[in-house]
ZAKE-374395 format. One line per field, with one value per residue (C-alpha): x, y, z; chain; residue number from 1. Coordinates in Angstrom, 3 decimals. Example, Ala and Ser with C-alpha at 12.3 -4.5 7.8 and 13.67 -1.06 7.14 Angstrom:
x	[12.300; 13.670]
y	[-4.500; -1.060]
z	[7.800; 7.140]
chain	[A; A]
n	[1; 2]
This chain:
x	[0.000; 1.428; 1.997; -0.005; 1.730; -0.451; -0.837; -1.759; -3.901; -2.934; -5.898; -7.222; -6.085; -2.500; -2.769; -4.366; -1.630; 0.778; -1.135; -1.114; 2.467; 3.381; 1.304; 2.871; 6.004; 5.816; 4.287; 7.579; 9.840; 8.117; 8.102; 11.881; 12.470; 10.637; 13.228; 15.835; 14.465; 14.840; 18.397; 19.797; 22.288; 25.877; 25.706; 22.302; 22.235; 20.573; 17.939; 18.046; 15.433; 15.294; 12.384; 13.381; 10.946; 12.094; 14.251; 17.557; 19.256; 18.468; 22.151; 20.779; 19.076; 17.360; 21.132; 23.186; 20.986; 21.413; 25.451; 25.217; 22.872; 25.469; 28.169; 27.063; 25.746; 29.976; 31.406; 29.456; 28.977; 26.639; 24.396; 20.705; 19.115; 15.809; 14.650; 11.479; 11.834; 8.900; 7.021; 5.163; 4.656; 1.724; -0.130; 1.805; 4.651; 3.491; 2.265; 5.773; 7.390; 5.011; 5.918; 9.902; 8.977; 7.516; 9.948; 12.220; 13.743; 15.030; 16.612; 14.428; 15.418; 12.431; 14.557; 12.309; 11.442; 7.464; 7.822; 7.930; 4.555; 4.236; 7.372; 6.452; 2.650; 4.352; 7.098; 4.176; 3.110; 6.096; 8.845; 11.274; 12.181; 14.333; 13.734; 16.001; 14.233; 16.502; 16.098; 13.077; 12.162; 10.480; 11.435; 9.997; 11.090; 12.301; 12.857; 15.379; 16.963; 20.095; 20.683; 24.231; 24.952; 25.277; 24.740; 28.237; 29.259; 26.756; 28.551; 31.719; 30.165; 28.706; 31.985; 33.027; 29.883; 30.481; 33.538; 32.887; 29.891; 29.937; 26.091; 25.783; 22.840; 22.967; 19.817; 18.154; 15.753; 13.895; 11.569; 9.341; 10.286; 11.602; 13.895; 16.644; 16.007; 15.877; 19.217; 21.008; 19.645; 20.632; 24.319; 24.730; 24.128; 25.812; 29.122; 28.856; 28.249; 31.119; 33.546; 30.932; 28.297; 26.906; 25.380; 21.690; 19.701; 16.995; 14.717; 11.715; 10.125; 8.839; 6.481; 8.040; 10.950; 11.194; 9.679; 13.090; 10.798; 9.543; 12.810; 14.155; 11.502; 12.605; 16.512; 15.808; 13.770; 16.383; 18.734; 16.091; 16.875; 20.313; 21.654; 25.097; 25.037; 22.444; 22.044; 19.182; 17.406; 15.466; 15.689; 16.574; 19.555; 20.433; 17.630; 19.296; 22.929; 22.357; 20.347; 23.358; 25.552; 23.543; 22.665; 26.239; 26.013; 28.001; 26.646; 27.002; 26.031; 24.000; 23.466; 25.933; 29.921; 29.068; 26.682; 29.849; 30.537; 26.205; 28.469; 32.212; 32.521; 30.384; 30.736; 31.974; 31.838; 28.917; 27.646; 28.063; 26.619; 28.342; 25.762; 28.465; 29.951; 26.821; 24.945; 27.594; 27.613; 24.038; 23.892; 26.630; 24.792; 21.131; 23.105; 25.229; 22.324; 23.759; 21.272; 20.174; 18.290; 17.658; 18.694; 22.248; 23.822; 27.468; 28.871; 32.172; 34.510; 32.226; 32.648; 28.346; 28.930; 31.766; 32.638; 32.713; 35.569; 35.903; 35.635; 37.854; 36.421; 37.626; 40.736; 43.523; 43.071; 39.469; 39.932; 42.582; 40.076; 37.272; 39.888; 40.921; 37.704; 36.617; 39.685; 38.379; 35.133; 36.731; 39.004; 36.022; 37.117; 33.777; 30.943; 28.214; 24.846; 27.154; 25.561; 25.157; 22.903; 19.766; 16.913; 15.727; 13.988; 16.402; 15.313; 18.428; 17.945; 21.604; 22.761; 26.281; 28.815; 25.785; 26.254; 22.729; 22.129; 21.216; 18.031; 17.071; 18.297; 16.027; 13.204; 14.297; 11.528; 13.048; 15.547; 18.858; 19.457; 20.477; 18.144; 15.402; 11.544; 9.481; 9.479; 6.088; 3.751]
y	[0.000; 3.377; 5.865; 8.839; 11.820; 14.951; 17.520; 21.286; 23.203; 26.096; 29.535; 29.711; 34.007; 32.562; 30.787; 33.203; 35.158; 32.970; 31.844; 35.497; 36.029; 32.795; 33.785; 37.497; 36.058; 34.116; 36.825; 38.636; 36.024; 35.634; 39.249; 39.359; 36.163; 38.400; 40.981; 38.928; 37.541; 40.690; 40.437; 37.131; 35.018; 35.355; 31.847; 32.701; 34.487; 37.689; 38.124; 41.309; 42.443; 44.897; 46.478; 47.905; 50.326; 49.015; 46.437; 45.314; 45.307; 49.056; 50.178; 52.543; 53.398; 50.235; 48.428; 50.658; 49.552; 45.731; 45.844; 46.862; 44.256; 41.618; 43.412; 42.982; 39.840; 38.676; 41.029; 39.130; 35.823; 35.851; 37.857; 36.376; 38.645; 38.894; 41.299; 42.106; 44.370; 46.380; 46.689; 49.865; 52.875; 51.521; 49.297; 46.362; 47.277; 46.784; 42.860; 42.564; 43.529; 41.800; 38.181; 39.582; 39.588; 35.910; 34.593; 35.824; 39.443; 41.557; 44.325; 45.438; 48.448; 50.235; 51.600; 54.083; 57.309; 56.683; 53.438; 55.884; 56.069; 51.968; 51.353; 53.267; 51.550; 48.094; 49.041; 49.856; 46.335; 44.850; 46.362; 43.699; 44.337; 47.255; 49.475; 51.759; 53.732; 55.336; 59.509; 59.670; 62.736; 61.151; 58.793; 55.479; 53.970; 50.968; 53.377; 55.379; 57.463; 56.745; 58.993; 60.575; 64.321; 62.547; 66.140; 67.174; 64.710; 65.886; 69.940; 68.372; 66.953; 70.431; 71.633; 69.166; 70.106; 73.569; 73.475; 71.137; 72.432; 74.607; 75.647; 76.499; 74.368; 71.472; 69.122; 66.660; 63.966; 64.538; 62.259; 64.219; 67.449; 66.482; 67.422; 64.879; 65.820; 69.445; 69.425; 67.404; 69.608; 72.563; 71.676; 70.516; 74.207; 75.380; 73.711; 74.180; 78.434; 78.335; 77.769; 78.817; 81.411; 81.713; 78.449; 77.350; 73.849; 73.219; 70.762; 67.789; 66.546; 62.616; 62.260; 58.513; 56.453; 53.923; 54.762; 54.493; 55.439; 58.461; 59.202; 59.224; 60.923; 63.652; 63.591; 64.120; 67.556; 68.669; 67.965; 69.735; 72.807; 73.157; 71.028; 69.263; 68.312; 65.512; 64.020; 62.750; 61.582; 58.562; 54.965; 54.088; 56.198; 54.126; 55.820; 59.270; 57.794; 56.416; 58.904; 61.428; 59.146; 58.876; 62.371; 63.333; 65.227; 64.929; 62.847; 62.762; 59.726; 59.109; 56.061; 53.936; 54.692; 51.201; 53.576; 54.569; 51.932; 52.870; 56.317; 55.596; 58.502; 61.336; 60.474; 62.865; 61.717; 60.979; 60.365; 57.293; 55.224; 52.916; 51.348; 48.694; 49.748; 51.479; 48.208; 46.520; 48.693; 49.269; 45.251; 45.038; 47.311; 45.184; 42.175; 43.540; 45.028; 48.766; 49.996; 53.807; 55.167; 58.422; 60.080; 58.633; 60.933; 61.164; 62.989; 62.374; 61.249; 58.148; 56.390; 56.006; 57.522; 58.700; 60.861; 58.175; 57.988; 60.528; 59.119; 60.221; 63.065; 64.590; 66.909; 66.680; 70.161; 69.781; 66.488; 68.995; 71.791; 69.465; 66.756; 69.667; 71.442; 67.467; 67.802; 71.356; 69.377; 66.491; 68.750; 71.212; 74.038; 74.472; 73.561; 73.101; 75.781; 77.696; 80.899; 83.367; 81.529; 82.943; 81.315; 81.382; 84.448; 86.328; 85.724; 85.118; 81.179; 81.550; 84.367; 84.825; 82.536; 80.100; 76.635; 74.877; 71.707; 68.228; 68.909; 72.582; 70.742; 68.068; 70.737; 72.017; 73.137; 75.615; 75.851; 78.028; 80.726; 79.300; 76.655; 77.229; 77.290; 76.587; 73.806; 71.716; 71.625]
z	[0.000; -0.643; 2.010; 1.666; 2.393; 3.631; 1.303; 2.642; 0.515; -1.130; -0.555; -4.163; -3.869; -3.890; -6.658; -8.953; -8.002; -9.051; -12.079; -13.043; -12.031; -14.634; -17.457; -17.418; -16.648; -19.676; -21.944; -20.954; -21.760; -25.768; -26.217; -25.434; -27.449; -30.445; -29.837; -30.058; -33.389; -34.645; -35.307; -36.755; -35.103; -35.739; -37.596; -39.572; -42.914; -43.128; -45.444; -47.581; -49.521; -52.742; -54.840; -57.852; -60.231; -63.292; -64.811; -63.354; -66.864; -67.873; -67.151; -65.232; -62.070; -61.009; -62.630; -60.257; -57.258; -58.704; -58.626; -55.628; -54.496; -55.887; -54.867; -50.709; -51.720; -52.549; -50.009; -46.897; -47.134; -44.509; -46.793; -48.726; -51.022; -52.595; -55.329; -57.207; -60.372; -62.659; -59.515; -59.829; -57.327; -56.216; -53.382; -55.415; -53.725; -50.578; -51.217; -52.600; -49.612; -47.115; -49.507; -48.551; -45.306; -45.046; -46.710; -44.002; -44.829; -42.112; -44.440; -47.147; -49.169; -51.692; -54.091; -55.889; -54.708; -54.900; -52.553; -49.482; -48.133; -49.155; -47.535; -44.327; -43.947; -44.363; -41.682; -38.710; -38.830; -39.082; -35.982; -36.463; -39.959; -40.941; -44.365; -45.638; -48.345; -51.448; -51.228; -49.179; -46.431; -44.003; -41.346; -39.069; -36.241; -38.219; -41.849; -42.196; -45.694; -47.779; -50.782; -51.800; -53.222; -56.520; -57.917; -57.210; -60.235; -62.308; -61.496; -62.360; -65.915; -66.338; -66.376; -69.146; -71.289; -70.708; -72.028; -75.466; -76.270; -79.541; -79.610; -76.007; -75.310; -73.186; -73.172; -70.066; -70.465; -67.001; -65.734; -62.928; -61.208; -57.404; -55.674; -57.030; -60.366; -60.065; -58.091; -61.064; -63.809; -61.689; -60.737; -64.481; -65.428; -62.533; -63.920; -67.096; -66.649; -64.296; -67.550; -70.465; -69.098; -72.100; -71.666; -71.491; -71.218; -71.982; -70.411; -71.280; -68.642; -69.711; -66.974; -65.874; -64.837; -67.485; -71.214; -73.671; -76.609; -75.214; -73.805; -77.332; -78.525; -76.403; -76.778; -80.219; -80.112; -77.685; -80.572; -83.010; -80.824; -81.285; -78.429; -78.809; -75.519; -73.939; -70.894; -68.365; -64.782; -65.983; -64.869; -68.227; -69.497; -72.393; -75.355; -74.265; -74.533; -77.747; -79.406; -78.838; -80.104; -83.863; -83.793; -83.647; -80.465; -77.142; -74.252; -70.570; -68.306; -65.201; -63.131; -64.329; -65.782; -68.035; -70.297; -71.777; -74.680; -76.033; -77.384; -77.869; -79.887; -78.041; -74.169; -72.199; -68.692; -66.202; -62.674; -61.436; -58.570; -55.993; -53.723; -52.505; -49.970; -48.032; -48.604; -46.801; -44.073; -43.395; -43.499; -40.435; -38.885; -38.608; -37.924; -35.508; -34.372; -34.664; -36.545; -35.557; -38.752; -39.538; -42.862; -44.586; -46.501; -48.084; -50.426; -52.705; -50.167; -49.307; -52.613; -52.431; -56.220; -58.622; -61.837; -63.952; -66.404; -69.293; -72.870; -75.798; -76.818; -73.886; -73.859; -71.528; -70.731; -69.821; -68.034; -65.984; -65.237; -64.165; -61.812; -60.352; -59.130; -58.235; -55.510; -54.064; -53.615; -52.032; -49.600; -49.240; -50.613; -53.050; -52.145; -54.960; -54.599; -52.241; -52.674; -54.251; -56.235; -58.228; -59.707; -63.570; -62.465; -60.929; -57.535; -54.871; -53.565; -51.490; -50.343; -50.835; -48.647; -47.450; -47.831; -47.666; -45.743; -47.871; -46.380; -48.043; -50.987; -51.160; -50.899; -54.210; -56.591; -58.860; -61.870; -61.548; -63.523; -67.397; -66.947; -69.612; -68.940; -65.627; -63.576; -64.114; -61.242]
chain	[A; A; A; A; A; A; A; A; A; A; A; A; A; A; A; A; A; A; A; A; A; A; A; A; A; A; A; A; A; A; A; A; A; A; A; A; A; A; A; A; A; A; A; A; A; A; A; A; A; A; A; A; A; A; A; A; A; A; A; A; A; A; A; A; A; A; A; A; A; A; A; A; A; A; A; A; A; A; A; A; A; A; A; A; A; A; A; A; A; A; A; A; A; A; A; A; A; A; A; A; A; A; A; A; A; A; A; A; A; A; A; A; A; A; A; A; A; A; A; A; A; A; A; A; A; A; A; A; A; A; A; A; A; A; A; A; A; A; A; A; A; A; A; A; A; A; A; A; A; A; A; A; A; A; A; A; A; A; A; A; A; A; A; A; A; A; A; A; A; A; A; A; A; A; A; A; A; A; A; A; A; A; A; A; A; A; A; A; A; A; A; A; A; A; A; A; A; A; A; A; A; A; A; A; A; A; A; A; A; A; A; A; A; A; A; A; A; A; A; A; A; A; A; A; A; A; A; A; A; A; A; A; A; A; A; A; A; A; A; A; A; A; A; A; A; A; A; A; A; A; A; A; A; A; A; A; A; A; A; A; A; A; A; A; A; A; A; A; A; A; A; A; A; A; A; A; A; A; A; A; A; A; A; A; A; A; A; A; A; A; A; A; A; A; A; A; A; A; A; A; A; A; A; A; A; A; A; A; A; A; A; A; A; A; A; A; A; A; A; A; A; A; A; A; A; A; A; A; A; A; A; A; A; A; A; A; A; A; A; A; A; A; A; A; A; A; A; A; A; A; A; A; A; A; A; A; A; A; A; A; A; A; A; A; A; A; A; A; A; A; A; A; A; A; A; A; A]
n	[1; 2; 3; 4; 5; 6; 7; 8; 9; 10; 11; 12; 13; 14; 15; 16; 17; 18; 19; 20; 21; 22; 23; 24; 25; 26; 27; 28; 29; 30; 31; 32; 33; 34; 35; 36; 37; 38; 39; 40; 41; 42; 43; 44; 45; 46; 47; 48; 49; 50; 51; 52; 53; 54; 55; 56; 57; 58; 59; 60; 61; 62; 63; 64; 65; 66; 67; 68; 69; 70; 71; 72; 73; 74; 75; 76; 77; 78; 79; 80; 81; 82; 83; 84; 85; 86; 87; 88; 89; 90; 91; 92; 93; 94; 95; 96; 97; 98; 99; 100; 101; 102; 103; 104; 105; 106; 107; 108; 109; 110; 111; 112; 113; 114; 115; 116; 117; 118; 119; 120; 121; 122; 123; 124; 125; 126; 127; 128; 129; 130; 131; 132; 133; 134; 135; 136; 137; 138; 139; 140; 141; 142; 143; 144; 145; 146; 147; 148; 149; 150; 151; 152; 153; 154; 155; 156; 157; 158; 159; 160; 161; 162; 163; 164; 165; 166; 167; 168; 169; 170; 171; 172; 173; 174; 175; 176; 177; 178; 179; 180; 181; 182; 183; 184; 185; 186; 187; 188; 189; 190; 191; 192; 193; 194; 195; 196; 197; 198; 199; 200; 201; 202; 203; 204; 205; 206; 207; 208; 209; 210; 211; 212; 213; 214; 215; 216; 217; 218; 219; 220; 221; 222; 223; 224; 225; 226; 227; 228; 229; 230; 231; 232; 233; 234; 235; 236; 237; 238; 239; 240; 241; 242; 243; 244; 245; 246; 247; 248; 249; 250; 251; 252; 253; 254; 255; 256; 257; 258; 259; 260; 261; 262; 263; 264; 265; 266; 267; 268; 269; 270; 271; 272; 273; 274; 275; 276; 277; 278; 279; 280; 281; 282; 283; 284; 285; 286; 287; 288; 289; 290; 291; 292; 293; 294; 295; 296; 297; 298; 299; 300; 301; 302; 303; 304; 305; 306; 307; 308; 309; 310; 311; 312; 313; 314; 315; 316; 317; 318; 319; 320; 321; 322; 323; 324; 325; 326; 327; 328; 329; 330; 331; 332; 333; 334; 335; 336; 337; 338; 339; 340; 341; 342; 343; 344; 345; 346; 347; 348; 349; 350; 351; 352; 353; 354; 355; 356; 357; 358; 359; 360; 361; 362; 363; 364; 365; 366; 367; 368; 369; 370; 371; 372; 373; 374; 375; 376; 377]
């Protein structure tokens, strides 16, 4: 027969206390297992996600964001990546990055400037995944900025243009009028009246990323006009590149320094991005768990973009003038839209000796003085 021991019986108050103590007890100990989830393991791969606008193979915008993709992607080996391309600025993008997220991402970065508001919804229901959205203004707990003052390249090709051009009108493909755009077509002029004030360009606005037959369309009633001198802010830079090149006319690159062999004869030089290296950091940084958001910036000096290499038709002399104002840049001796700097209206924007912050820039909704026309509302 077993012995029974005596058992004293516990006040049912105490042990709803205790139940209640437990069940908290445990709620606390899943929500700071979910935090931990948040950052992978030093022996799990992270997951990184990427949207792109357009296609990946447009040697352009959504290509620059690509070789950078596969550039992190070699650099770390503890890296995954995902990517989606011709996803539109719409709710699309959202599904897209929620099917990212379930298939594990903890990095996702919307690449086009219309993914903001998308980006930011899909980042308040999901707090353990970090976005990092390409040239946006506003800012999330878990989304923060990256852009570079890519514009600075685009002065120093001004200078270039300014310099070759024999009709004194430069050209640009646009495709809508924000900031970004507006600060390329105005440090473009800027550069090229700081050697050649006689200059003007003239500007066609496409209305989207990522039409190359429209683009052309447009490159060649620029050339119509007298320009000898073409260049662009589209996705798709390669229609603007190779129009130049048939019409005979010079042509200066953006996104990408591999645009060069669509014009062996008329390229000049270009802007160029580098999205390597920032990738690769901003990775270390979720899975180190270092992440801080906020608004990344960089200019020259952080290899996020480059002059890209000047083609043949370039004189030594030139190639001089323009290396040399890229090293007052770099050792910040210039500073591009220091002031005093006056709108296509004569209106002062900077006053003379102010500097303005990447900020004010990225507010910019007017054309610089030499710039032709009005910019579309």
């Amino acid at each position: 027969m077993r012995k029974r021991t005596k058992q004293t019986r516990m006040p049912l108050g105490v042990v709803g206390l205790i139940v209640v103590f437990l069940v908290s007890f445990g709620i606390l100990l899943r929500g700071a297992t979910a935090q931990e989830k948040k950052v992978p393991s030093k022996d799990e791969k992270l997951k990184v996600g990427f949207v792109y606008v357009g296609p990946r193979d447009d040697y352009g915008y959504n290509y620059a964001h690509d070789q950078g993709r596969l550039c992190m992607e070699k650099k770390l080996g503890w890296v995954e990546t995902l990517h989606a391309e011709n996803i539109p600025e719409s709710a699309d993008v959202e599904r897209v990055m929620e099917q990212m997220i379930r298939q594990g991402a903890k990095l996702i970065f919307p690449t086009s400037y219309g993914y903001l508001d998308p980006a930011i919804n899909v980042a308040k229901r999901h707090n353990d995944v970090i976005f990092m959205h390409a040239g946006g203004f506003k800012t999330a707990p878990n989304l923060g900025t990256y852009w570079a003052y890519i514009y600075n390249a685009m002065y120093l090709s001004g200078i270039a243009a300014g310099k070759l051009t024999k009709t004194n009108k430069l050209g640009f493909v646009a495709a809508h009028p924000i900031p970004q755009v507006l600060g390329n077509i105005n440090a473009l002029t800027l550069g090229a009246r700081s050697v050649n004030p006689k200059v003007e360009t003239h500007v066609v606005f496409t209305g989207g990323w990522y039409n190359p037959g429209k683009e052309a369309e447009a490159a060649n009633s620029l050339v119509d006009l007298g320009v000898d001198v073409l260049t662009q802010h589209q996705d798709s830079p390669i229609a603007v590149v190779q129009t130049a090149e048939k019409r005979g006319v010079y042509a200066v690159g953006y996104h990408s320094k591999d645009l060069q062999k669509f014009a062996p004869k008329g390229w000049l030089t270009g802007a160029s991005w580098n999205w390597c290296n920032l990738y690769a950091d901003l990775a270390k940084e979720v899975k180190d768990g270092k992440w801080k958001g906020g608004h990344r910036r960089g200019g020259l000096e952080t290899g996020y973009f480059e002059l890209a290499p000047f083609g043949a038709a370039v004189p030594n002399d030139v190639r001089d003038m323009v290396m040399k104002k890229r090293k007052e840049i770099l050792d910040g001796k210039y500073v591009v839209f220091q002031g005093p700097v006056k709108d296509n209206k004569g209106t002062l924007r900077v006053k003379a000796g102010e500097k303005p912050t990447f900020e004010r820039i990225e507010q910019m909704d007017w054309f610089v003085e030499g710039v032709v026309g009005t910019v579309p509302k």
